[in-house]
N, C-alpha and C positions, 0 to 999 in steps of 0.2 A: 859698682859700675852700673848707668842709668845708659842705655840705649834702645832704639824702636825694634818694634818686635816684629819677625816675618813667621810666613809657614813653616818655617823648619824651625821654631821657637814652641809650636803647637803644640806639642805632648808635655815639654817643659811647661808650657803655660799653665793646661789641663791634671796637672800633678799639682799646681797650687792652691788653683780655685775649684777644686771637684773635693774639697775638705768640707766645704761651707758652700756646699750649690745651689741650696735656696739664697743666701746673702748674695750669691755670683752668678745669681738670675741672668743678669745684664749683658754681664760680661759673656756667660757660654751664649748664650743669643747672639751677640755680634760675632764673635765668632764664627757658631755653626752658620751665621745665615750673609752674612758680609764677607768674611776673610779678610785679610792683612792688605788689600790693594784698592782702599776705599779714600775720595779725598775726606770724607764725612768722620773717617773712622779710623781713629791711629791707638796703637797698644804701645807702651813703653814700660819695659820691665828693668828694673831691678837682678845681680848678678849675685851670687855671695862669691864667697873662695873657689868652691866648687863649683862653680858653673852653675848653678840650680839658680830658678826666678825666687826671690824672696816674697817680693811687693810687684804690683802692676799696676799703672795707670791706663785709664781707658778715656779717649776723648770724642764722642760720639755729638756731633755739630761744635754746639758750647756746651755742652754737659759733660764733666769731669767724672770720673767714677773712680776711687783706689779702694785697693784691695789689698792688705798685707799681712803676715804671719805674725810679725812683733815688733822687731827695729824696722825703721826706714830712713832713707836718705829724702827726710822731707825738705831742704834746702834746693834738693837736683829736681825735685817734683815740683816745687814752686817755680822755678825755673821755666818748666818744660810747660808749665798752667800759662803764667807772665807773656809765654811770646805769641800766645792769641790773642784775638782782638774781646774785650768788653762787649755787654754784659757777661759773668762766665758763672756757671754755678757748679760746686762739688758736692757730691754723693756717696753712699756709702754708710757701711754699717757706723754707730755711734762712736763707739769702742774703739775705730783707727782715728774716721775724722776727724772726731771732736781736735786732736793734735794740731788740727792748722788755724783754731781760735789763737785771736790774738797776732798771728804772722802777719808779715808785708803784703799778702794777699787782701787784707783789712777782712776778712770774716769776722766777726764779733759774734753773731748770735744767730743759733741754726733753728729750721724749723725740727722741732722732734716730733717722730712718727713711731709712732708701735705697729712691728711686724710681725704678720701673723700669716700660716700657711693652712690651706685648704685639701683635704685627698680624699674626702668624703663628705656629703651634702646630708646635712643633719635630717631624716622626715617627716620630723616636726615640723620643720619650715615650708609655711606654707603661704603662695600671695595669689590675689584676685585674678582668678582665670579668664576674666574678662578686659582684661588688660593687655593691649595688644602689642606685641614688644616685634621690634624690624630687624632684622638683620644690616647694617650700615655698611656700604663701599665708597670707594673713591667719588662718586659723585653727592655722598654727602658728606663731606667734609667740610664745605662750606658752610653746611646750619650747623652743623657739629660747633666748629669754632665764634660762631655767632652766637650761638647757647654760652661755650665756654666764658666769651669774652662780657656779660653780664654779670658773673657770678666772681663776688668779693676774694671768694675763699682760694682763685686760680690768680690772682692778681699779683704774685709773685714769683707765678713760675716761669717758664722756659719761653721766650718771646720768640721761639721757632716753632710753636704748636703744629701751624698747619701744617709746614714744609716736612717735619719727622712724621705727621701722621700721614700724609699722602707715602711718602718714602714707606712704611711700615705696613701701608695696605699695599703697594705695589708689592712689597718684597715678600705678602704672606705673609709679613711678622706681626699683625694686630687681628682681633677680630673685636667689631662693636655690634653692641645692638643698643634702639633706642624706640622712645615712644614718642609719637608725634601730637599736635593738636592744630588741626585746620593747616596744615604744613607747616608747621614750625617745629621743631625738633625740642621739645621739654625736658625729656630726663636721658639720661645716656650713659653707659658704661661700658670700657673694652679693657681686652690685655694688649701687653708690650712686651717686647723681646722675648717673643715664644721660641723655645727651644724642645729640642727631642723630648724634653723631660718635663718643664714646666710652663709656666707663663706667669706675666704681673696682671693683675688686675688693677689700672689706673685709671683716671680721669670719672670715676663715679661725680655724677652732678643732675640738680635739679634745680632749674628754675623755681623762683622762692613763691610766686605764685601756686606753683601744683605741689609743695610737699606736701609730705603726712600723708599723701594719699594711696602710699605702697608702687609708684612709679621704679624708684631705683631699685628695691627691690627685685620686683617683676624684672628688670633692663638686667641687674646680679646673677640672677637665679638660671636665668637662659643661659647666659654667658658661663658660668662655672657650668651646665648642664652641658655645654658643649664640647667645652675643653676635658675634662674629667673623662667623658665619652671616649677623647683621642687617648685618656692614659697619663694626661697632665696634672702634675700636682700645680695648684693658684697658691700664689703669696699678693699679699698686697700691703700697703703701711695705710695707718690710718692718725691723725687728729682728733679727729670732732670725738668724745664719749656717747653721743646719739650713735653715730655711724658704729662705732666700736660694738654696740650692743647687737645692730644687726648681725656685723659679720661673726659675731659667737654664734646669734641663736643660727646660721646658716651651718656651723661648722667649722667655721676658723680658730686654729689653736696661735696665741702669742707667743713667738721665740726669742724675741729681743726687740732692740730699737734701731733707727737709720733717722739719718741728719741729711739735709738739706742746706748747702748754704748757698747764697746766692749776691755777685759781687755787681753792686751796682756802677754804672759811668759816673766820674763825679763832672 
């Protein structure tokens, strides 16, 4: 049985996805920091015989996120995806989603990302101290997204960027920092769905004019130097094999993979 989940679902919930809490980054963030009475943000779990949550679905704007133990009722999940409006994208460790390749949902081909978690900053890693890295609030989110919207490599994601980053710096759930040039915002990187325990490190990006030049780095380095400070373990996924090399030489260990799919308007 597939129905919405409230506060008094919480501890069941938190027995599911506290097995894999870096993979259910997402998920305890919306949680800890939204609750059950958001229009942005609906949990729909899965029942077994027992009572216990198996599987949960998480819908935070259009972004889908599942999270399951083994079986799931992905017929009643497609379902619950279907009766929002397009574009809609799902998320999640490799190992569940990959399951909805192929469905009426039309996923065909995800983006894969190796995830890798951070709980100590290698001291080797070192970047140019003359590099002046910002700390980013709500009034820059506008060059934030104007950086963003140049750059190839974003040109599939979430066509809600601005609206969940203003939402995430109001709510305390994000922090950015970024490096400017004559005002313009070039290189930038923050976390997402911070929770008691962790945070993601997303949206790394540089203007293809200033790579190489150790920018995102510097905009990295602050960033986990600040979270770490609070007690935070960082996870992030990555793509590129350039990028992958950094976040080693920083510290980041790889624990698996997460998929990306994303359902276009036909």
């Amino acid at each position: 049985m597939i129905r919405k989940l409230t506060e008094k679902d919480n501890n069941n919930l938190m027995n599911l996805i506290m097995e894999e809490p870096e993979y259910n980054l997402y998920i305890i963030g919306d949680v800890e920091n939204f609750g059950y009475s958001q229009d942005f943000l609906e949990l729909y779990g899965e029942f077994d015989e027992y009572d216990v949550i198996s599987a949960v679905l998480v819908r935070y704007f259009n972004i889908f996120n599942l999270y399951a133990k083994d079986r799931f009722d992905m017929n009643g999940f497609i379902n619950i995806i279907k009766s929002y409006d397009k574009p809609r994208m799902l998320v999640g460790k490799t190992q569940i989603i990959s399951r909805f390749e192929g469905s009426s949902l039309g996923f065909n081909k995800s983006e894969l990302h190796h995830f890798a978690v951070l709980r100590e900053i290698k001291s080797a890693f070192q970047v140019d101290k003359k590099i002046i890295v910002k700390k980013a609030n709500i009034d820059d989110v506008e060059r934030i997204a104007d950086l963003r919207n140049v750059i190839s490599e974003f040109s599939s994601g979430s066509n809600n960027f601005k609206e969940i980053l203003l939402n995430d710096f109001k709510a305390g759930t994000a922090h950015g920092y970024y490096v400017e040039v004559e005002g313009d915002i070039v290189s930038y990187a923050q976390t997402s769905a911070e929770n008691s325990k962790s945070a993601m490190v997303v949206s790394v990006m540089t203007d293809k004019k200033y790579r190489k030049k150790g920018l995102a780095s510097a905009c990295i380095k602050v960033l986990c130097d600040d979270l770490i400070k609070q007690g935070k373990t960082l996870c992030l996924f990555y793509r590129n094999p350039e990028a992958g090399s950094i976040y080693r030489r920083l510290g980041f260990k790889e624990i698996g993979l997460w998929s990306m799919y994303v359902e276009m308007e036909k």
